[in-house]
PDB file of N, CA, C and O in Angstrom:
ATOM      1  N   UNK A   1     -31.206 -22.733 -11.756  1.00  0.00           N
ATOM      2  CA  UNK A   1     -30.626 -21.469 -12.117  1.00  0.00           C
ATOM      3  C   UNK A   1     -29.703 -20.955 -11.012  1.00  0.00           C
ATOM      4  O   UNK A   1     -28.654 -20.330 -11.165  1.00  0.00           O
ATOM      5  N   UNK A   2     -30.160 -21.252 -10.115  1.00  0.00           N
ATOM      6  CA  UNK A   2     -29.320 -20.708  -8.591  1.00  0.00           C
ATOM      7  C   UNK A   2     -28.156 -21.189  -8.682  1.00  0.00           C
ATOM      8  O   UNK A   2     -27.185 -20.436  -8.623  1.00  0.00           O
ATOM      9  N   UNK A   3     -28.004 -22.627  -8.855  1.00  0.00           N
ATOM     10  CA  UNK A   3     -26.854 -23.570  -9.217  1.00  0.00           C
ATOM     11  C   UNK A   3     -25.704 -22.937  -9.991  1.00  0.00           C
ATOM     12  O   UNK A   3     -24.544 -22.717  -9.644  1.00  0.00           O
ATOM     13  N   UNK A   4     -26.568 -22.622 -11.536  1.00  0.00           N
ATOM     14  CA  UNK A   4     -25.732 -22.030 -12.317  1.00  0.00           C
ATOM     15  C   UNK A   4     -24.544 -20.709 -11.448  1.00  0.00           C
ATOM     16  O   UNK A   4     -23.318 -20.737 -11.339  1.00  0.00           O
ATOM     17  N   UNK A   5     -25.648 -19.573 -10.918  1.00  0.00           N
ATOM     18  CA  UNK A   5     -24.748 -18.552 -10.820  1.00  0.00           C
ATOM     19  C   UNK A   5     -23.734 -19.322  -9.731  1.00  0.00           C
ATOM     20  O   UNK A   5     -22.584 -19.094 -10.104  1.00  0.00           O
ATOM     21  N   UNK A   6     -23.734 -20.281  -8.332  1.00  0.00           N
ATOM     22  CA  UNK A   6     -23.329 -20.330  -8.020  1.00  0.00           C
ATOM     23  C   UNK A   6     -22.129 -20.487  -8.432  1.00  0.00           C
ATOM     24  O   UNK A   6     -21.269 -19.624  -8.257  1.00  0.00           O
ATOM     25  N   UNK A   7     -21.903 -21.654  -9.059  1.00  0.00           N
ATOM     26  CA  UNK A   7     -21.125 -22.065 -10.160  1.00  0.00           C
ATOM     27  C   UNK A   7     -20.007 -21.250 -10.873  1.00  0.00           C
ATOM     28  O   UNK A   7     -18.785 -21.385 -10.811  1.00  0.00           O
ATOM     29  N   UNK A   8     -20.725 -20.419 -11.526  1.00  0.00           N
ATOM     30  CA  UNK A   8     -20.190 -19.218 -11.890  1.00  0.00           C
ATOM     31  C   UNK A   8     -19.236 -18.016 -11.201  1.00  0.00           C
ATOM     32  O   UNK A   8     -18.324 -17.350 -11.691  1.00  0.00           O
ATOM     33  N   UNK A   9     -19.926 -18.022  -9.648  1.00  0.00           N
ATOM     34  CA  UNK A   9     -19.119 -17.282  -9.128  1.00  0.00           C
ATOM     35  C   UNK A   9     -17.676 -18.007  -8.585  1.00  0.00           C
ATOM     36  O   UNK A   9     -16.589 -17.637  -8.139  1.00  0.00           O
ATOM     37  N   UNK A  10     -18.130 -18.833  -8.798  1.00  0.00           N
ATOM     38  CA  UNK A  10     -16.788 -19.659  -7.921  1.00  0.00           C
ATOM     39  C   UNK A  10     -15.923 -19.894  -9.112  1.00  0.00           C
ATOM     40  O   UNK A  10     -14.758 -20.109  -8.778  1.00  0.00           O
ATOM     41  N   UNK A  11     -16.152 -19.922 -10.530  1.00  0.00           N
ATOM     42  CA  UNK A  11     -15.251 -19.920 -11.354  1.00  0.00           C
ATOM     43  C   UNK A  11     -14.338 -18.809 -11.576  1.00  0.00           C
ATOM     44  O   UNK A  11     -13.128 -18.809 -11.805  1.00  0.00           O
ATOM     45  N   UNK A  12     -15.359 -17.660 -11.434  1.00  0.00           N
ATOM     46  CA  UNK A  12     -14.755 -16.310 -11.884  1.00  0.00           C
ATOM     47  C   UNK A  12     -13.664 -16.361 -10.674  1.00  0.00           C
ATOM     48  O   UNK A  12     -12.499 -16.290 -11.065  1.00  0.00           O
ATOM     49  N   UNK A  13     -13.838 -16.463  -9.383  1.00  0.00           N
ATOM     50  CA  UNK A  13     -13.217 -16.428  -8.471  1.00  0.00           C
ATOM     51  C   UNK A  13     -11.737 -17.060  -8.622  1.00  0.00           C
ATOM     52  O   UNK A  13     -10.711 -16.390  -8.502  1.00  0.00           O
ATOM     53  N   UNK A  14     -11.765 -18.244  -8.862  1.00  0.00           N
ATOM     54  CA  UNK A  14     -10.560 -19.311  -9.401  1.00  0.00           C
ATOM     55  C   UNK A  14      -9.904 -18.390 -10.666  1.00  0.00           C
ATOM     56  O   UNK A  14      -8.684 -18.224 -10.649  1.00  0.00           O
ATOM     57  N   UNK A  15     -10.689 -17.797 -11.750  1.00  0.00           N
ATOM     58  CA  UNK A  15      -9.802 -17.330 -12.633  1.00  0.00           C
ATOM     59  C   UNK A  15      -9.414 -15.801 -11.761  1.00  0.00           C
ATOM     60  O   UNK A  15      -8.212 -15.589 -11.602  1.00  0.00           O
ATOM     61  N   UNK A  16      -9.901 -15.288 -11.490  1.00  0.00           N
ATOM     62  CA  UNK A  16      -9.354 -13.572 -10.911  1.00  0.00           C
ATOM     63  C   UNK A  16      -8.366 -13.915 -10.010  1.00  0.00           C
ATOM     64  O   UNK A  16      -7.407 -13.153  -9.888  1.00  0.00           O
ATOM     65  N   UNK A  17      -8.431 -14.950  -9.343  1.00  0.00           N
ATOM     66  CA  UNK A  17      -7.314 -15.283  -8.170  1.00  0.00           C
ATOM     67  C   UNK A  17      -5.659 -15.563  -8.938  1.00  0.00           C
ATOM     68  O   UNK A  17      -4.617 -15.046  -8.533  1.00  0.00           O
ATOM     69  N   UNK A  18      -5.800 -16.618 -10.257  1.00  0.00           N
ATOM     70  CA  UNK A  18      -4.862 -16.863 -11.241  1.00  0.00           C
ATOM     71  C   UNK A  18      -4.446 -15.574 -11.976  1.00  0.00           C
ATOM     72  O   UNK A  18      -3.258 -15.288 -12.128  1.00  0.00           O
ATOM     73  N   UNK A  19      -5.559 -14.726 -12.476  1.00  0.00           N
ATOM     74  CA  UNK A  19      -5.370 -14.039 -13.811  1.00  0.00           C
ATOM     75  C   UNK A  19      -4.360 -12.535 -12.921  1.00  0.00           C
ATOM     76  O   UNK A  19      -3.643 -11.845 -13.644  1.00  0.00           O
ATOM     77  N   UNK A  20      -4.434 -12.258 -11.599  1.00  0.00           N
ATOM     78  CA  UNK A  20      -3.774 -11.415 -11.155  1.00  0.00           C
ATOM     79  C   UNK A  20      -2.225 -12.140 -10.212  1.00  0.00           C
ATOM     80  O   UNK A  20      -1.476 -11.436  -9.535  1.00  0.00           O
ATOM     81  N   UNK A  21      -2.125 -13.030 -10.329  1.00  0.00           N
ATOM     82  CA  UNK A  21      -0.765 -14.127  -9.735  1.00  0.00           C
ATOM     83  C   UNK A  21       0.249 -13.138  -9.972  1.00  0.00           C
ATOM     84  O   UNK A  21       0.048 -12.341 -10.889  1.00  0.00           O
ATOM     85  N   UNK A  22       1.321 -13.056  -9.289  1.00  0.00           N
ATOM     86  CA  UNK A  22       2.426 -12.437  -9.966  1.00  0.00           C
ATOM     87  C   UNK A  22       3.386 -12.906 -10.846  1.00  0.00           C
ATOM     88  O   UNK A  22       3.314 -14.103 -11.126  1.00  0.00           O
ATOM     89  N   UNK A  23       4.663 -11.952 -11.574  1.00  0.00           N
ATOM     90  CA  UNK A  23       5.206 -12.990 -12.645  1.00  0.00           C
ATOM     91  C   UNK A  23       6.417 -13.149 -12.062  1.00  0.00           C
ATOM     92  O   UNK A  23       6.898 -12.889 -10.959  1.00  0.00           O
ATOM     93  N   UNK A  24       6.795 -13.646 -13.083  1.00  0.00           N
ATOM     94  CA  UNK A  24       8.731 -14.293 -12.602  1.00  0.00           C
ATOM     95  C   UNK A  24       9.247 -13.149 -12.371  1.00  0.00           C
ATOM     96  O   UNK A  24      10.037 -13.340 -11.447  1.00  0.00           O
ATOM     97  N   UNK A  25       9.266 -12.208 -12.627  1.00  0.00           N
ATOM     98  CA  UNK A  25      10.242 -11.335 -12.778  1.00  0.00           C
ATOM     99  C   UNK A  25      10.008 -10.129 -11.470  1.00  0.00           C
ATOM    100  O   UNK A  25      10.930  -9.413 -11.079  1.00  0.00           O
ATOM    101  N   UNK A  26       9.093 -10.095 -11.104  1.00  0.00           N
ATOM    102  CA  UNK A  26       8.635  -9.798  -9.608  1.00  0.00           C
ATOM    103  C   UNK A  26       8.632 -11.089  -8.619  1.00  0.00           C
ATOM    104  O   UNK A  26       9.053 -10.703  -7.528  1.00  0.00           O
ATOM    105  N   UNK A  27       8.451 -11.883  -8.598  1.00  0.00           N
ATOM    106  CA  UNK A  27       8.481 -13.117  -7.917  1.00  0.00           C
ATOM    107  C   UNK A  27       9.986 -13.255  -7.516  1.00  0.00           C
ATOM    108  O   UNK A  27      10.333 -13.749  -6.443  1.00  0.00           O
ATOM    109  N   UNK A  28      11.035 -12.679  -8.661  1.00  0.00           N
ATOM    110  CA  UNK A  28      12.513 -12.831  -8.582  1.00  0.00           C
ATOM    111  C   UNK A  28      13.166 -11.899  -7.766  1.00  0.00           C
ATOM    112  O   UNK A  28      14.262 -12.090  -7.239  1.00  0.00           O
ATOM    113  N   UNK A  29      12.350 -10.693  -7.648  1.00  0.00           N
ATOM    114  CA  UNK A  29      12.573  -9.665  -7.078  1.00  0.00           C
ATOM    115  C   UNK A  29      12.610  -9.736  -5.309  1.00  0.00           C
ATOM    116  O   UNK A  29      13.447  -9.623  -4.413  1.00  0.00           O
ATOM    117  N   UNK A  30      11.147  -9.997  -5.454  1.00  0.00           N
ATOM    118  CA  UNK A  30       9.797 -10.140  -4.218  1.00  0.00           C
ATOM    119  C   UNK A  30      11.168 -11.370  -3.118  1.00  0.00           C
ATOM    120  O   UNK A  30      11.696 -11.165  -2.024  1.00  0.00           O
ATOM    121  N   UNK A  31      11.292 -12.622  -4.146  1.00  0.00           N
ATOM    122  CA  UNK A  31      12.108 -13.374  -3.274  1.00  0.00           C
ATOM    123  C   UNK A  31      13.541 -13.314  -2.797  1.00  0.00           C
ATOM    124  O   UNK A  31      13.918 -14.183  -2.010  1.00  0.00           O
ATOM    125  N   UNK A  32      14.484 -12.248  -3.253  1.00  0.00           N
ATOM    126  CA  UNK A  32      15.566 -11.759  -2.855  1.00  0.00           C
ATOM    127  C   UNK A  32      15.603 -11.157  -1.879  1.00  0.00           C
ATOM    128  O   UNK A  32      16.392 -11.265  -0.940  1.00  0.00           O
ATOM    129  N   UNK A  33      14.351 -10.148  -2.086  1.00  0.00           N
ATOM    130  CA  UNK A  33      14.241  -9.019  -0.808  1.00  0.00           C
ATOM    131  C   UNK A  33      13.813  -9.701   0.304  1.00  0.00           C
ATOM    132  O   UNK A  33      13.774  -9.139   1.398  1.00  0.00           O
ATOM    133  N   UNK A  34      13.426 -11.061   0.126  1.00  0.00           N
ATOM    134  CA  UNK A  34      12.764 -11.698   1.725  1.00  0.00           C
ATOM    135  C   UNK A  34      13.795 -12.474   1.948  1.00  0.00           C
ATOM    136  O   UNK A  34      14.080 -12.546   3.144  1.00  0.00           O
ATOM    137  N   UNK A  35      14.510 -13.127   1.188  1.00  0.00           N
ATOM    138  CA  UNK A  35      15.492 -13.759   2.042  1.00  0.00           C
ATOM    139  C   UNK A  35      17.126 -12.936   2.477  1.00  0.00           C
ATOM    140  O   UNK A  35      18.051 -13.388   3.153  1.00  0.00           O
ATOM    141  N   UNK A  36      17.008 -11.757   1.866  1.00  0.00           N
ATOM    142  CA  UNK A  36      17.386 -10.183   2.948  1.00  0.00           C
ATOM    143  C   UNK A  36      17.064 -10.255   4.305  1.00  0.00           C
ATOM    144  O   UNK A  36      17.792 -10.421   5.284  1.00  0.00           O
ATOM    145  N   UNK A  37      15.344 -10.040   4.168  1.00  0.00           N
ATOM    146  CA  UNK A  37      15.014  -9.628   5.625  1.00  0.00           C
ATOM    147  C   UNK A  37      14.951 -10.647   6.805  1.00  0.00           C
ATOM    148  O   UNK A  37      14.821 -10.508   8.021  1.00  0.00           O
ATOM    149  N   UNK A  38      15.128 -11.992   5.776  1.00  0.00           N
ATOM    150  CA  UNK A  38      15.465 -13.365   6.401  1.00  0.00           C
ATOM    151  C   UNK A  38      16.732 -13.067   7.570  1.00  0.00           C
ATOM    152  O   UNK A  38      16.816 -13.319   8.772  1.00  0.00           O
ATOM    153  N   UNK A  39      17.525 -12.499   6.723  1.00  0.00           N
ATOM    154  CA  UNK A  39      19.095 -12.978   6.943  1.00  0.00           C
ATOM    155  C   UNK A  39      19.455 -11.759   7.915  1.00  0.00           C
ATOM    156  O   UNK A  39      20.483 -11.684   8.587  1.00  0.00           O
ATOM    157  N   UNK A  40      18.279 -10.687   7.862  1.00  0.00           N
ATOM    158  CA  UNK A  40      18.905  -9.240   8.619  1.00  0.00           C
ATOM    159  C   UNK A  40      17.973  -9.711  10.265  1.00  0.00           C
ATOM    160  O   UNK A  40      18.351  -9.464  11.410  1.00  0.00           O
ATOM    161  N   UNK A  41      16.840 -10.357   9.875  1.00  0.00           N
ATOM    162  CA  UNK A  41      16.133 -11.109  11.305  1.00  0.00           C
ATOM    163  C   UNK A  41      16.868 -12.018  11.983  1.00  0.00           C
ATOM    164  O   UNK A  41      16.767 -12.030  13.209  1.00  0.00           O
ATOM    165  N   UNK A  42      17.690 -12.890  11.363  1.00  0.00           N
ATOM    166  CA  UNK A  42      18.173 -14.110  11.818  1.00  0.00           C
ATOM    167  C   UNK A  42      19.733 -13.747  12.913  1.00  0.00           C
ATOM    168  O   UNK A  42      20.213 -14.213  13.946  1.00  0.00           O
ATOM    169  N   UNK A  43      20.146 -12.417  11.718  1.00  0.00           N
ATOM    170  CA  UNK A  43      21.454 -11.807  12.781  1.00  0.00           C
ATOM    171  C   UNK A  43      21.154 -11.187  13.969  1.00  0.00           C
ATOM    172  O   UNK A  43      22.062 -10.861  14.735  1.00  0.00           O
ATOM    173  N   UNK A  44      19.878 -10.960  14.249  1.00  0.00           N
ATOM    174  CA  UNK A  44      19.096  -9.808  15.121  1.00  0.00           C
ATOM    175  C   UNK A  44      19.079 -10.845  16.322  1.00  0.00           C
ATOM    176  O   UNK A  44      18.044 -11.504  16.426  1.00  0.00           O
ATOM    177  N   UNK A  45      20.060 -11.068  17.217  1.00  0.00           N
ATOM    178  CA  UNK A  45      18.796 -12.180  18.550  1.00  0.00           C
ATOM    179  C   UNK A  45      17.741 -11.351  18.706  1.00  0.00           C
ATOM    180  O   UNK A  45      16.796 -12.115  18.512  1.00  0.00           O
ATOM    181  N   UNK A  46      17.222 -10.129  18.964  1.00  0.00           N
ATOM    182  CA  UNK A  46      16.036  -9.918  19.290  1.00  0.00           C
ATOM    183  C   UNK A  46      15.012 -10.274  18.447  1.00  0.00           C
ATOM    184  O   UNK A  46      13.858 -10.141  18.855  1.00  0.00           O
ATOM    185  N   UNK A  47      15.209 -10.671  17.423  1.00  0.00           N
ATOM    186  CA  UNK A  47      13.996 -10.629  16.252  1.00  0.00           C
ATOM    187  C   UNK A  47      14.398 -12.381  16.443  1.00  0.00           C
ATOM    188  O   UNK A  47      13.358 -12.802  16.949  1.00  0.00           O
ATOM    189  N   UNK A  48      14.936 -13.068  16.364  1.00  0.00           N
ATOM    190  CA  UNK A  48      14.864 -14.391  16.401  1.00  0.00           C
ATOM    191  C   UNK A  48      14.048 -14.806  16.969  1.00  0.00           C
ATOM    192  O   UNK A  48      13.574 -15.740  16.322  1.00  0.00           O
ATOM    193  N   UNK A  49      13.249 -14.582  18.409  1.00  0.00           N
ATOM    194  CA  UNK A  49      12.159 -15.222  18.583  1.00  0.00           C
ATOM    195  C   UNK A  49      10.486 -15.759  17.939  1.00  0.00           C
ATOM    196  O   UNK A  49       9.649 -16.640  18.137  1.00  0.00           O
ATOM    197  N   UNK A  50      10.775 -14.263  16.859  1.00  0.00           N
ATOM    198  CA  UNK A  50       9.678 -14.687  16.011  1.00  0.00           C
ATOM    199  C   UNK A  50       9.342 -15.401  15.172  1.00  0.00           C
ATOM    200  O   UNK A  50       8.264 -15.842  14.775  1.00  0.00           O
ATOM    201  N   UNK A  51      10.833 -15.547  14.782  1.00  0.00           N
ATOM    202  CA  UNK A  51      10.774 -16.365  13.283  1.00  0.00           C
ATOM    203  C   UNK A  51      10.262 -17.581  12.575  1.00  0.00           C
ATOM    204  O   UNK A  51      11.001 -18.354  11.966  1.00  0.00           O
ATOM    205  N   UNK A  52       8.947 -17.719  12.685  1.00  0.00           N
ATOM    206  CA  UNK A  52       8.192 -19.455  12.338  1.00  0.00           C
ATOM    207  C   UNK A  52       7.720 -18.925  11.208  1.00  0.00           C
ATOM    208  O   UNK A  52       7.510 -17.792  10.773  1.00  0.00           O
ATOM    209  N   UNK A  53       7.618 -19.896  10.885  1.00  0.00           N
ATOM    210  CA  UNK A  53       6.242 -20.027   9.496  1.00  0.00           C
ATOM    211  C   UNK A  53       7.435 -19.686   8.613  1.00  0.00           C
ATOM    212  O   UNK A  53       8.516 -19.175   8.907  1.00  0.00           O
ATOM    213  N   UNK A  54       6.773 -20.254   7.047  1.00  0.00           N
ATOM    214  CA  UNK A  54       7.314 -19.894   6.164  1.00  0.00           C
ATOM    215  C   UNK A  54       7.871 -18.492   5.414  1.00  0.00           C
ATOM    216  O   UNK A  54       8.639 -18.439   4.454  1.00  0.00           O
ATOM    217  N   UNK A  55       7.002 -16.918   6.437  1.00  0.00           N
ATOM    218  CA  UNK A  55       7.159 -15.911   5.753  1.00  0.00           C
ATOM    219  C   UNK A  55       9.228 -15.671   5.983  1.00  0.00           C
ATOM    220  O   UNK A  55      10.002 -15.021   5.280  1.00  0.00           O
ATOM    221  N   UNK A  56       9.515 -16.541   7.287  1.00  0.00           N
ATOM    222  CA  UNK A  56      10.978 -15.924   7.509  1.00  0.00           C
ATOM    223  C   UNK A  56      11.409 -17.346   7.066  1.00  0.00           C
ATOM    224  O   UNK A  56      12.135 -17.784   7.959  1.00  0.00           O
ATOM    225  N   UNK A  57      11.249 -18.412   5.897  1.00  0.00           N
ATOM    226  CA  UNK A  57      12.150 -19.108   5.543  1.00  0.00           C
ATOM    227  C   UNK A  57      13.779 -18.469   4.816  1.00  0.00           C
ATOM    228  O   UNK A  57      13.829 -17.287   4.475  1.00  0.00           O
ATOM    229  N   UNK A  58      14.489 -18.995   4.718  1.00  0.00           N
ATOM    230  CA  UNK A  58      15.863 -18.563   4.479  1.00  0.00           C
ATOM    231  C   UNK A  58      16.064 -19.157   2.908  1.00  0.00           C
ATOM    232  O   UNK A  58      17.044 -18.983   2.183  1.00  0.00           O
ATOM    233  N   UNK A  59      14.960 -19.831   2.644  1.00  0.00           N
ATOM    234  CA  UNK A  59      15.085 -20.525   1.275  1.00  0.00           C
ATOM    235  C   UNK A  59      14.146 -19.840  -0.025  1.00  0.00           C
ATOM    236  O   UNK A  59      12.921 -19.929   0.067  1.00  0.00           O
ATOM    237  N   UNK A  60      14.684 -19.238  -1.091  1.00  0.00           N
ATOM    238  CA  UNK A  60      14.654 -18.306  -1.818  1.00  0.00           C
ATOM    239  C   UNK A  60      13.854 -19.481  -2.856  1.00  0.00           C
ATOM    240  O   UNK A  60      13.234 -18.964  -3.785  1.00  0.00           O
ATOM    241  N   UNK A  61      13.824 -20.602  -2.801  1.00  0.00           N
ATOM    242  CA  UNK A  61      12.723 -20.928  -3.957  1.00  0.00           C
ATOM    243  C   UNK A  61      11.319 -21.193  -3.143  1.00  0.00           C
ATOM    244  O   UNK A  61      10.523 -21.892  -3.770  1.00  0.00           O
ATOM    245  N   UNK A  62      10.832 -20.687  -1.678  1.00  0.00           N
ATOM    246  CA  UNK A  62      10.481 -20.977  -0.800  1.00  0.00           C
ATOM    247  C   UNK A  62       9.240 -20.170  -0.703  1.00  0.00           C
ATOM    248  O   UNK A  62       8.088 -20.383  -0.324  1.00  0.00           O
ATOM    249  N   UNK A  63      10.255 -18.621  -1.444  1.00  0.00           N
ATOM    250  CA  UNK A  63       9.673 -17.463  -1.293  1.00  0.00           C
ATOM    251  C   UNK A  63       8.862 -17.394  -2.895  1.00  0.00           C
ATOM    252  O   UNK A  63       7.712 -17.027  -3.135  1.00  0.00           O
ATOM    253  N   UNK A  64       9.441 -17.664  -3.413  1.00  0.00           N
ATOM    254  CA  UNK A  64       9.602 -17.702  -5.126  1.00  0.00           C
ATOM    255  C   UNK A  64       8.043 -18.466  -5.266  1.00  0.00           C
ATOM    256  O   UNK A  64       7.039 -17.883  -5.673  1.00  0.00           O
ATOM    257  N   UNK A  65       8.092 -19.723  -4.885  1.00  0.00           N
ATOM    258  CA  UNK A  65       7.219 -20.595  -4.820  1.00  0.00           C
ATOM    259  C   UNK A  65       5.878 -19.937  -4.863  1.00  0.00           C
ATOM    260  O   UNK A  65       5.096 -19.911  -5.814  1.00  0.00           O
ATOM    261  N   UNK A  66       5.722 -19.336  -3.507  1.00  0.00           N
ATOM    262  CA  UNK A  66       4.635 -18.988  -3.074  1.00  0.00           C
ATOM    263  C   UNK A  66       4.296 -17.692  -4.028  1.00  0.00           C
ATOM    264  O   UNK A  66       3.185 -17.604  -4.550  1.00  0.00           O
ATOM    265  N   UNK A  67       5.156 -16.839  -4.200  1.00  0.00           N
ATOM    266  CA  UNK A  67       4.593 -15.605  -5.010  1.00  0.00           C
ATOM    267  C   UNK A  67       4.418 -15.991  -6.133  1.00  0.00           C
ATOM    268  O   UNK A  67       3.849 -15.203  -6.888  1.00  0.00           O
ATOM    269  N   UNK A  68       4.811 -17.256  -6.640  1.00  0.00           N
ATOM    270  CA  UNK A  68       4.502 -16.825  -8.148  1.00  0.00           C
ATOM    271  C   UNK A  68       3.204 -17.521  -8.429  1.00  0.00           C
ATOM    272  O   UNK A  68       2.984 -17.892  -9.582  1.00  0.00           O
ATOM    273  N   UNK A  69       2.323 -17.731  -7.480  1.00  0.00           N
ATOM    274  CA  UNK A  69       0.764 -17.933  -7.216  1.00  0.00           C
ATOM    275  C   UNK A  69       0.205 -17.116  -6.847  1.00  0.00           C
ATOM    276  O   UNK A  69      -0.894 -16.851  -7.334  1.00  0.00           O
ATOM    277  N   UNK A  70       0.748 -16.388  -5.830  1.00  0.00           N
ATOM    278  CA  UNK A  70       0.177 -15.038  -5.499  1.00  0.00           C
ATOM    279  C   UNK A  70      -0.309 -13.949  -5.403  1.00  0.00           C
ATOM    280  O   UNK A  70       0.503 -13.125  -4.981  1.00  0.00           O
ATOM    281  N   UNK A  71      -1.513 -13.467  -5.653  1.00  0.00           N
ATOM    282  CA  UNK A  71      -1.758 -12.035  -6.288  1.00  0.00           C
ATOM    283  C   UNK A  71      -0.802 -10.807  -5.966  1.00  0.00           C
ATOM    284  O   UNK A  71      -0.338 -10.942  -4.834  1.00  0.00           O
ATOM    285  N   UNK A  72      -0.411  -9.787  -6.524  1.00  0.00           N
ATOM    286  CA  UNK A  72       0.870  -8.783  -6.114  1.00  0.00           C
ATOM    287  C   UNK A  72       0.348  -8.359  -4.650  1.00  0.00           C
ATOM    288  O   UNK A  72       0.952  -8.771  -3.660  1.00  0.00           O
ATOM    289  N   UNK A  73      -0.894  -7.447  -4.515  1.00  0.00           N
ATOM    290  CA  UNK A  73      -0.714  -7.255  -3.367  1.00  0.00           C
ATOM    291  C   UNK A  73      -0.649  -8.104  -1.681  1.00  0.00           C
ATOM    292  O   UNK A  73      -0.242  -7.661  -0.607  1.00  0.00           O
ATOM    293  N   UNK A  74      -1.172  -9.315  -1.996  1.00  0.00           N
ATOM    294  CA  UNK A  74      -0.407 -10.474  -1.010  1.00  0.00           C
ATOM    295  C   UNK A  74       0.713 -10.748  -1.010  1.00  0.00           C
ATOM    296  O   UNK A  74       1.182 -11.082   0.078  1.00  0.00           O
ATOM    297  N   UNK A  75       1.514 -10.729  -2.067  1.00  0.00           N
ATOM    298  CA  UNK A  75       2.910 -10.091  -2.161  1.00  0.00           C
ATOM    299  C   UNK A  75       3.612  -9.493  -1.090  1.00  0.00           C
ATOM    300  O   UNK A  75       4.296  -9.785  -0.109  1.00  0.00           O
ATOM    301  N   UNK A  76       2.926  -8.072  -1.997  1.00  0.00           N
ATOM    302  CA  UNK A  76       3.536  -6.769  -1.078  1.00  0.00           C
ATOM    303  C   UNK A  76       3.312  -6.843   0.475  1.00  0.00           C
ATOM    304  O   UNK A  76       4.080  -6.538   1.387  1.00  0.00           O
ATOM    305  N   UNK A  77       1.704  -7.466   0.513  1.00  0.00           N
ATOM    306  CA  UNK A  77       1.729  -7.368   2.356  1.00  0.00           C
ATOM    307  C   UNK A  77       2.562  -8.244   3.213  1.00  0.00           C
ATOM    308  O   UNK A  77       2.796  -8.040   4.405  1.00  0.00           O
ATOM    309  N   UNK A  78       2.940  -9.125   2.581  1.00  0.00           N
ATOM    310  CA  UNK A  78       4.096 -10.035   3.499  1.00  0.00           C
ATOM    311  C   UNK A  78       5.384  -9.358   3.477  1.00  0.00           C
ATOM    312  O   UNK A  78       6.171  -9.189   4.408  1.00  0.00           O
ATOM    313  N   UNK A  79       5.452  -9.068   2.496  1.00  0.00           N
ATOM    314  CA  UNK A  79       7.002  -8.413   2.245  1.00  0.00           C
ATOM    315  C   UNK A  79       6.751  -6.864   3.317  1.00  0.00           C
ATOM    316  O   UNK A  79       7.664  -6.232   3.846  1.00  0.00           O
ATOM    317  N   UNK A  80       5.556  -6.609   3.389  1.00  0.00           N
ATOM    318  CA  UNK A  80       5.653  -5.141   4.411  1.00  0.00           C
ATOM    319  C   UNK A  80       5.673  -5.745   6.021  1.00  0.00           C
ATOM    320  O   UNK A  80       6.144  -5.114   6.967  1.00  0.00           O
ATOM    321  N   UNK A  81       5.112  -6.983   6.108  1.00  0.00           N
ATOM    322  CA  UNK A  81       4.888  -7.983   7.429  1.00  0.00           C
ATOM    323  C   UNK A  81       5.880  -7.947   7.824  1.00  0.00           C
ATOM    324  O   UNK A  81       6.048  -7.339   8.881  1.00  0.00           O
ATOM    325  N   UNK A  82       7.312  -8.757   6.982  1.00  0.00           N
ATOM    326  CA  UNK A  82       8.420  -8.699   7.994  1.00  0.00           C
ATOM    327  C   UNK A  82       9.270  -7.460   8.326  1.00  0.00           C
ATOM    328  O   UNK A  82      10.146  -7.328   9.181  1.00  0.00           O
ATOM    329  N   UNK A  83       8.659  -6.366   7.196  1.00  0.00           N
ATOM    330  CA  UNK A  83       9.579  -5.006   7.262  1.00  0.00           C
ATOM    331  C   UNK A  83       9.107  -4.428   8.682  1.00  0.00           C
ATOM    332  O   UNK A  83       9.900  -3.863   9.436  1.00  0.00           O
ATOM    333  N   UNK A  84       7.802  -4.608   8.974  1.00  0.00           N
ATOM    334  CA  UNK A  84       7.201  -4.329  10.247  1.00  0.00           C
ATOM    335  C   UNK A  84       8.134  -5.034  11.431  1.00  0.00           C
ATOM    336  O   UNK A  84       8.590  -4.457  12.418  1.00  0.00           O
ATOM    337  N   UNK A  85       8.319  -6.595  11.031  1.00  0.00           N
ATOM    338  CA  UNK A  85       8.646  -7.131  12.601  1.00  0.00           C
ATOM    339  C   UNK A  85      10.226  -6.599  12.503  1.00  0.00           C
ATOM    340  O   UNK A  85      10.816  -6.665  13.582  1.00  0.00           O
ATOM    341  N   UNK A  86      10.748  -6.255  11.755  1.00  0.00           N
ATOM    342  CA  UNK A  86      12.300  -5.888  12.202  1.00  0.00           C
ATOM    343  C   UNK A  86      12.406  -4.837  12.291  1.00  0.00           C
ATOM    344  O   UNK A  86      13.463  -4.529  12.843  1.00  0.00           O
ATOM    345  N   UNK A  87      11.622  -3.793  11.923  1.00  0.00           N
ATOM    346  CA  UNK A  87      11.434  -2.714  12.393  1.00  0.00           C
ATOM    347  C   UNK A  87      11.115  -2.839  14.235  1.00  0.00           C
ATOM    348  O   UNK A  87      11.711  -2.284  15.158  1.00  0.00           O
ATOM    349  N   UNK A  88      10.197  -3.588  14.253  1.00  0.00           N
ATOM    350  CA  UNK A  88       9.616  -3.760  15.771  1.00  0.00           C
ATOM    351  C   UNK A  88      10.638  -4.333  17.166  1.00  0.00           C
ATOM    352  O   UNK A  88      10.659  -4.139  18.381  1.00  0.00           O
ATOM    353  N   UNK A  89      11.386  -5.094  16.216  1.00  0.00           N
ATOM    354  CA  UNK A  89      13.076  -5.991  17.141  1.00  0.00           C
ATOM    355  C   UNK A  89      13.689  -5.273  17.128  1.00  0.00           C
ATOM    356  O   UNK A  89      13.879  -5.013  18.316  1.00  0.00           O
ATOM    357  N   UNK A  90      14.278  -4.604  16.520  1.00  0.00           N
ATOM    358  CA  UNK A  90      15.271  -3.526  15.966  1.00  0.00           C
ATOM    359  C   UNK A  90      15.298  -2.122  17.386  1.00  0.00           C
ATOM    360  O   UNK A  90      16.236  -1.428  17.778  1.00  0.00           O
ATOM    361  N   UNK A  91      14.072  -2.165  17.757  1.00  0.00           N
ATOM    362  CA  UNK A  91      13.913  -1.132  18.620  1.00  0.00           C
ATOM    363  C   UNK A  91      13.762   0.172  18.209  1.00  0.00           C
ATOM    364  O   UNK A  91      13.622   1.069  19.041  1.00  0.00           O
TER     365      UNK A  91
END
């Protein structure tokens, strides 16, 4: 029986993670505005030192990719992540 719920929770988990993903049409959005803050970091030398990982890729199916797996508000918090670091370079 233990088995079962385990089971169970880990399914529900897999579907709530899918059933809240975002859609194309925010995903289309979500990925314009990052490869913006891509392109407003990249002109910045001060903000250039940060730029790794995929959140400052310059490639818009990159961004696309990832959100349209994504639940919205993991979304939104990356998209507030880099609004933070260029806010923070920016001075």
């Amino acid at each position: 029986m233990r088995t079962f719920f385990i089971l169970l929770g880990i399914s529900l988990t897999v579907f709530a993670s899918h059933a809240f993903a975002a859609d194309p049409g925010f995903c289309s959005n979500y990925s314009t505005a990052a490869v913006r803050q891509v392109q407003a970091a990249r002109e910045n030398p001060a903000c250039r030192p940060g730029l790794m990982g995929t959140r400052w890729s310059p490639d818009y199916r990159v961004h696309y990719g990832w959100c349209i797996t994504a639940p919205y508000g993991a979304a939104e918090e990356e998209r507030e992540m880099r609004k933070r670091y260029l806010q923070s370079c920016r001075g």
